[in-house]
KOLVEXPA-105684 format. One record per residue (C-alpha): z, x negated, y negated. Coordinates in nm, 4 decimals, m for minus. Each point is the difference from the previous one (the first is absolute). Last residue first. Layout:
N
+----------+----------+----------+
:        z :        x :        y :
+----------+----------+----------+
:        Z :        X :        Y :
...
+----------+----------+----------+
//
This chain:
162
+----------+----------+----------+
:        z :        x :        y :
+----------+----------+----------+
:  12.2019 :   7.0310 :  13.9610 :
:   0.0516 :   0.2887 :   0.2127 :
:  m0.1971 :   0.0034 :   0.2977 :
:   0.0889 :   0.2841 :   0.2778 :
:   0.1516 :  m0.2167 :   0.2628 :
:  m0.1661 :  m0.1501 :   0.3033 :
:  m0.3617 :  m0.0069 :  m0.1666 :
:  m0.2930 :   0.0292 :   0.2324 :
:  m0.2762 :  m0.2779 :  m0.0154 :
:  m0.3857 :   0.0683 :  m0.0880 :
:  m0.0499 :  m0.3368 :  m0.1118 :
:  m0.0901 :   0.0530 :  m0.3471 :
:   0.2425 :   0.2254 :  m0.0259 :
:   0.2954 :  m0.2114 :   0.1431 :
:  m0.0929 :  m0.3055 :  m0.1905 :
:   0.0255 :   0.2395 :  m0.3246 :
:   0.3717 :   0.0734 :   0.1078 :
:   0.0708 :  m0.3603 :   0.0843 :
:  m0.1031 :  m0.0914 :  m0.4039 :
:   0.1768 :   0.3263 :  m0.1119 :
:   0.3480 :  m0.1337 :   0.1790 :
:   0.0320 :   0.1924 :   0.3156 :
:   0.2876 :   0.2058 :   0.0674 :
:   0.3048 :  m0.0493 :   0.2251 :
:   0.2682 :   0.0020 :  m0.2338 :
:   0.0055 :  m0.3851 :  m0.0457 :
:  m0.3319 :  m0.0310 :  m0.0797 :
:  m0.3070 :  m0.0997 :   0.2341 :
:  m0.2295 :  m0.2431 :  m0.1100 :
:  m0.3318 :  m0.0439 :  m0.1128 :
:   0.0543 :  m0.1675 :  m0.3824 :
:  m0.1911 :   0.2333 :  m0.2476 :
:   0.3421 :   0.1372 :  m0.1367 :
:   0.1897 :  m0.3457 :  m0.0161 :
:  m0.3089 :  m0.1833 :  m0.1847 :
:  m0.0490 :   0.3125 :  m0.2546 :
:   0.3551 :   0.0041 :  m0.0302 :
:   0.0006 :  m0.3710 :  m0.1138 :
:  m0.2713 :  m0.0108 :  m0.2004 :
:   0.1337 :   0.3346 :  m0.1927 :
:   0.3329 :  m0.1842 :  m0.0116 :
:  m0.1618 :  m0.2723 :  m0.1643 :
:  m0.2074 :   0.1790 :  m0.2080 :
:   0.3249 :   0.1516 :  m0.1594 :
:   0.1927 :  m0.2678 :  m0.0076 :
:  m0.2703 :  m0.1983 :  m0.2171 :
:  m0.0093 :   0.3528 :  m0.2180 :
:   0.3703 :  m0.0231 :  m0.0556 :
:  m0.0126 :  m0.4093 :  m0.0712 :
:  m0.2193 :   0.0196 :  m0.2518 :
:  m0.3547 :  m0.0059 :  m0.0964 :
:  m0.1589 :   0.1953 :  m0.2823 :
:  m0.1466 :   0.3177 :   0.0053 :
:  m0.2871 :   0.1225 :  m0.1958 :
:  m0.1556 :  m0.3429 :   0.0264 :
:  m0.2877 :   0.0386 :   0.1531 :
:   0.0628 :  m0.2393 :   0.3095 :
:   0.3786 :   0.1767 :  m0.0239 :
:  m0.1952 :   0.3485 :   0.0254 :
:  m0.1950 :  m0.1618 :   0.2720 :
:   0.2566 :  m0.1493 :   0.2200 :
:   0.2310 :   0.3751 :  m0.0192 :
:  m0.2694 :   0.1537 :   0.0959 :
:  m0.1434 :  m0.1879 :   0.3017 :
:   0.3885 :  m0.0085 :   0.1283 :
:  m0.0232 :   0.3841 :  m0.0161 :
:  m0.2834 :   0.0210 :   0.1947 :
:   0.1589 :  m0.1922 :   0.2284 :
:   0.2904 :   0.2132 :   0.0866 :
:  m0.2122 :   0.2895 :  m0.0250 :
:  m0.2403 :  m0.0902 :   0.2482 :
:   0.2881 :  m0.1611 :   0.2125 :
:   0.1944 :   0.3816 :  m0.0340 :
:  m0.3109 :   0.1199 :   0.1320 :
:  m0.1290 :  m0.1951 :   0.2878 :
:   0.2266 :   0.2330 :   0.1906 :
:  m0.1789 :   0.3129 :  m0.1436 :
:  m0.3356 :  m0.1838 :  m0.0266 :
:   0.0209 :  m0.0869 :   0.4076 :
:   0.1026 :   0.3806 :   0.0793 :
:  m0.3533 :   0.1126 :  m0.1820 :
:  m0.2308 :  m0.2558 :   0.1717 :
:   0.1560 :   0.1166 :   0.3657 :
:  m0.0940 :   0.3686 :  m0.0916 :
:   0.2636 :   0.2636 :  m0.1356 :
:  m0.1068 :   0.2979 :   0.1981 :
:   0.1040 :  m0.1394 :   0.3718 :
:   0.3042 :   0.0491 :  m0.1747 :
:   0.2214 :  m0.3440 :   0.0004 :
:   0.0848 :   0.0938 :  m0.4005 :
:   0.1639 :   0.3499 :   0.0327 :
:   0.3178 :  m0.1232 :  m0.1652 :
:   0.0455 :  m0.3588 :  m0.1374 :
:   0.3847 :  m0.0960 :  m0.0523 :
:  m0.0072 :  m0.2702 :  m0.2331 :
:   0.2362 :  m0.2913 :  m0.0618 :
:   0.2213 :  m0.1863 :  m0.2883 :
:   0.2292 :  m0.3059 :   0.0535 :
:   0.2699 :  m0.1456 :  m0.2074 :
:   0.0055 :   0.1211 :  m0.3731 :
:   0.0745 :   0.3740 :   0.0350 :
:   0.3214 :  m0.0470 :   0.1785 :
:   0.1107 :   0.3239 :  m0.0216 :
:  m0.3438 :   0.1597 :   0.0616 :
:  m0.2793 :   0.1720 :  m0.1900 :
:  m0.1917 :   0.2332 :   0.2381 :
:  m0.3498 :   0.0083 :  m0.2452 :
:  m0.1878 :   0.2890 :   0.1979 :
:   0.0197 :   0.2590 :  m0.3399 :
:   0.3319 :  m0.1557 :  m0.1063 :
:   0.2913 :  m0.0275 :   0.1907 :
:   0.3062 :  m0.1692 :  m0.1024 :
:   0.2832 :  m0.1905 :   0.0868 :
:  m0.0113 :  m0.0211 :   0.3878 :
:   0.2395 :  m0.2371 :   0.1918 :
:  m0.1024 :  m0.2913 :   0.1471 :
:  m0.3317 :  m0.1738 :  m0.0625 :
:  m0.2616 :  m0.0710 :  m0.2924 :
:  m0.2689 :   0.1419 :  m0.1016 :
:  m0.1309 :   0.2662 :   0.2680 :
:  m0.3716 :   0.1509 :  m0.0700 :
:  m0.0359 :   0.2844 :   0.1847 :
:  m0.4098 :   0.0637 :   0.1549 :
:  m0.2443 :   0.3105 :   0.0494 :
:  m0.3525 :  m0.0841 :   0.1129 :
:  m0.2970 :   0.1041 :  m0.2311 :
:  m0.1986 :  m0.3040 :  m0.0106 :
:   0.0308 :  m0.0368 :  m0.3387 :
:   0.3989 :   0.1203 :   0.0072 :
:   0.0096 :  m0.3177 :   0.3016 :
:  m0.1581 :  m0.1903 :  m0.1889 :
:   0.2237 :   0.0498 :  m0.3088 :
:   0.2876 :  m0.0116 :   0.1460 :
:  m0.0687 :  m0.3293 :   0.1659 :
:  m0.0149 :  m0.1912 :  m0.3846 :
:   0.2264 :   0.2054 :  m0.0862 :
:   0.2655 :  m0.1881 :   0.2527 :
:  m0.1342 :  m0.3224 :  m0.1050 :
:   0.0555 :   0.0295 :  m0.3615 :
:   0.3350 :   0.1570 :   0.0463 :
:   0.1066 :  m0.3216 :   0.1941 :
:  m0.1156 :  m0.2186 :  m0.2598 :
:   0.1494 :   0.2622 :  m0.2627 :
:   0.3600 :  m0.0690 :   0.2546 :
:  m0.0339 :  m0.3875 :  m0.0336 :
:  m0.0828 :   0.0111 :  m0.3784 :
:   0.3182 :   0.2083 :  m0.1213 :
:   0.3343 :  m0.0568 :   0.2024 :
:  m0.0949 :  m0.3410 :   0.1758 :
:  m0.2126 :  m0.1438 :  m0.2927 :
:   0.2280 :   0.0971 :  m0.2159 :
:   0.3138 :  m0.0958 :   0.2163 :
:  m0.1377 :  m0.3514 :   0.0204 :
:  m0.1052 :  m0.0491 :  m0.3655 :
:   0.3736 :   0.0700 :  m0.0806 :
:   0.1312 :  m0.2324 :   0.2119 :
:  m0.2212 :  m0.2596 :  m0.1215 :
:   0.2738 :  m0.1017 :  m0.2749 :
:   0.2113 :  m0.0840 :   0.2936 :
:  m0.2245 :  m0.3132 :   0.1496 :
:  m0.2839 :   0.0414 :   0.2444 :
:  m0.1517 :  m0.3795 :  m0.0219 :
+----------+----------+----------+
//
């Protein structure tokens, strides 16, 4: 049962290990796209700006949401293989880090609580979300729909951001 006292678990998980889930993801599609030498903005967040740093946009509502803006990446240049690893990307990171958080708790460098449970649980539950073929609300595939459109040779409507 959610009582009071969990109020403060809730706005940790909401404030801190939501938003390095999303962070987690978001690198993870930075750096195929930087391997494969396309150009992308991380956004964190929404609303108003707070900060820029390098391409980390850092918004006013930095724990709800976070998207990229790939440049250059539908180039007849960047092969079908290479567009599939940058949307598989934030997936590849969001499990990888689920792998290493499990085996430093199966070796006993960390131990198990309720901020690392959160935290594979929101990785579970982004990588789910993020690999689920649907459009999104602003128009743009999810990454699951945007790899279904590679494979199959389909035209996006928008410009995909994540």
């Amino acid at each position: 049962m959610f009582g009071f006292e969990d109020m403060w678990t809730f706005f940790l998980s909401l404030f801190l290990v939501f938003p390095l889930v999303t962070i987690i993801h978001q690198i993870g599609h930075l750096f195929f796209a930087k391997l494969f030498g396309c150009h992308v903005d991380i956004h964190i967040g929404t609303g108003n700006m707070l900060c820029k740093i390098g391409p980390l946009y850092i918004r006013k509502l930095y724990f709800f949401d976070g998207w990229c803006k790939y440049k250059a990446l539908h180039q007849k240049k960047n092969g079908k293989a290479k567009r599939i690893f940058v949307y598989l990307g934030g997936s590849i990171f969001n499990i990888a880090a689920i792998i290493l958080v499990n085996g430093l708790i199966l070796q006993e460098i960390l131990h198990p609580n309720i901020v690392l449970y959160q935290f594979v649980y929101f990785s579970v539950y982004y990588v789910f979300f993020s690999l689920f073929p649907t459009d999104l609300s602003n128009g743009c595939p999810s990454d699951g729909k945007a790899v279904i459109n590679i494979v199959f040779n389909k035209q996006f409507e928008k410009d995909p951001i994540n």
